[in-house]
C-alpha positions in Angstrom: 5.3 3.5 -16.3 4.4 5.7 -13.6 1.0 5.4 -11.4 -0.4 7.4 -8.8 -1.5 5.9 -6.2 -4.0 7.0 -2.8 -4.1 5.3 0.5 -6.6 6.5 2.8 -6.5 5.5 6.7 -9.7 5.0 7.4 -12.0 2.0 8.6 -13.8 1.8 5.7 -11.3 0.4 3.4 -8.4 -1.3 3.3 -4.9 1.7 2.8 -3.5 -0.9 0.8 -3.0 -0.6 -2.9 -1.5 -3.3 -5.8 1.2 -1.9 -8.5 2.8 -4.0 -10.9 4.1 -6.9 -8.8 4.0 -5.1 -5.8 1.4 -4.3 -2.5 1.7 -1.0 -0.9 0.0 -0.8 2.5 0.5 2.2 5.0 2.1 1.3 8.2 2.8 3.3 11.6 4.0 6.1 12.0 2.0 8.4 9.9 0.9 12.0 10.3 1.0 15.3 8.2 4.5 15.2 7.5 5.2 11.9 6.4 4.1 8.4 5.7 5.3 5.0 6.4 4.9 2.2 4.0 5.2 -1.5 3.6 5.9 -2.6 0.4 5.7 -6.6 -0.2 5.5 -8.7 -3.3 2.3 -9.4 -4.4 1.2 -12.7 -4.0 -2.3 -13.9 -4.0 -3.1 -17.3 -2.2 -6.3 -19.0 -2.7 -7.9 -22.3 -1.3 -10.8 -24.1 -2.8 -12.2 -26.9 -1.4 -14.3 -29.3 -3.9 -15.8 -30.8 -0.8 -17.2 -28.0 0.8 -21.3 -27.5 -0.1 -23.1 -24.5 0.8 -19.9 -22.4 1.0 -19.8 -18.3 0.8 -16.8 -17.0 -0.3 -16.3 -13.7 0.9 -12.9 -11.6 -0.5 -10.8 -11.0 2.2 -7.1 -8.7 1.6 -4.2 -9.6 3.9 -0.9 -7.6 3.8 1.8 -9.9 5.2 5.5 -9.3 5.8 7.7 -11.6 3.9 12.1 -11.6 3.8 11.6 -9.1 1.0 9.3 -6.7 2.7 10.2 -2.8 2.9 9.6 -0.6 5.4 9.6 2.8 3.8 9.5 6.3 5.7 8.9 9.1 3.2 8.4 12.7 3.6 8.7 16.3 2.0 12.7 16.6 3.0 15.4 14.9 2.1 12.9 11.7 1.9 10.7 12.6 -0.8 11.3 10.3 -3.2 13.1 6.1 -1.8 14.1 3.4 -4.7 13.8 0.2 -3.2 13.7 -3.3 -5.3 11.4 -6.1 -4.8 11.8 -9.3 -7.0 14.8 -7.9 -8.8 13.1 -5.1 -10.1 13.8 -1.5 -8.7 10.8 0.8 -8.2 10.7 4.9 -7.3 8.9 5.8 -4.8 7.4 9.4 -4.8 5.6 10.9 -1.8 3.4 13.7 -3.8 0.7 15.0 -1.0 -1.0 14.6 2.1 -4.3 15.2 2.6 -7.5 14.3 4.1 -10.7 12.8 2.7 -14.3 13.4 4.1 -16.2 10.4 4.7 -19.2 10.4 6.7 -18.7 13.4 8.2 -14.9 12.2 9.3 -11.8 13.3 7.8 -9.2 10.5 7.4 -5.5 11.3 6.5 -4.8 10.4 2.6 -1.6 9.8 1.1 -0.7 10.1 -2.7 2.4 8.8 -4.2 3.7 8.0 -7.2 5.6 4.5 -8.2 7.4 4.5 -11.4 9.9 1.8 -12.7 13.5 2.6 -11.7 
């Protein structure tokens, strides 16, 4: 299994992105030569309160740092490609390119990598 993913840094959406069991979410420092990710398992909470009347849910995406969180710097060096294991299973990590995305008349630094099982 590999998948290409794209995390865009921009205020519009969230540069945070689900794969298997994992979340990948870009983290400082970041720039044209190389991105930092935080890689956490991926674990979605969710309250719902049978008391509550006229309630509006709204989905909401937190990336939290848990004891198996990784902090990943990757670049087009000797960092191009990381393995790192969350849950017991060991992922590749891939950076592939870096980019920019129009959007409204904005460019916003993009970041495409590729995860495959290790």
């Amino acid at each position: 299994m590999t998948k290409r993913i794209r995390l865009v840094q921009s205020p519009f959406n969230p540069p945070l992105q689900a794969v298997d069991d994992i979340v990948f979410n870009l983290h400082a420092p970041c720039s044209t030569r190389h991105v930092t990710i935080q890689v956490n398992p991926n674990v979605e909470q969710y309250s719902e309160d049978a008391e509550a009347t006229n309630v509006q849910v709204r989905a909401v995406k937190v990336a939290a740092p848990t004891d198996e969180t990784k902090v990943v710097l990757l670049d087009f060096g000797h960092n191009k490609k990381r393995r790192i294991e969350i849950e017991k299973k060991s992922y590749d990590i891939e950076l592939v390119s870096i980019g920019n995305q129009k959007i409204d008349n904005e460019n916003f630094p993009v970041f495409e990598l590729d995860v495959s099982d290790a």
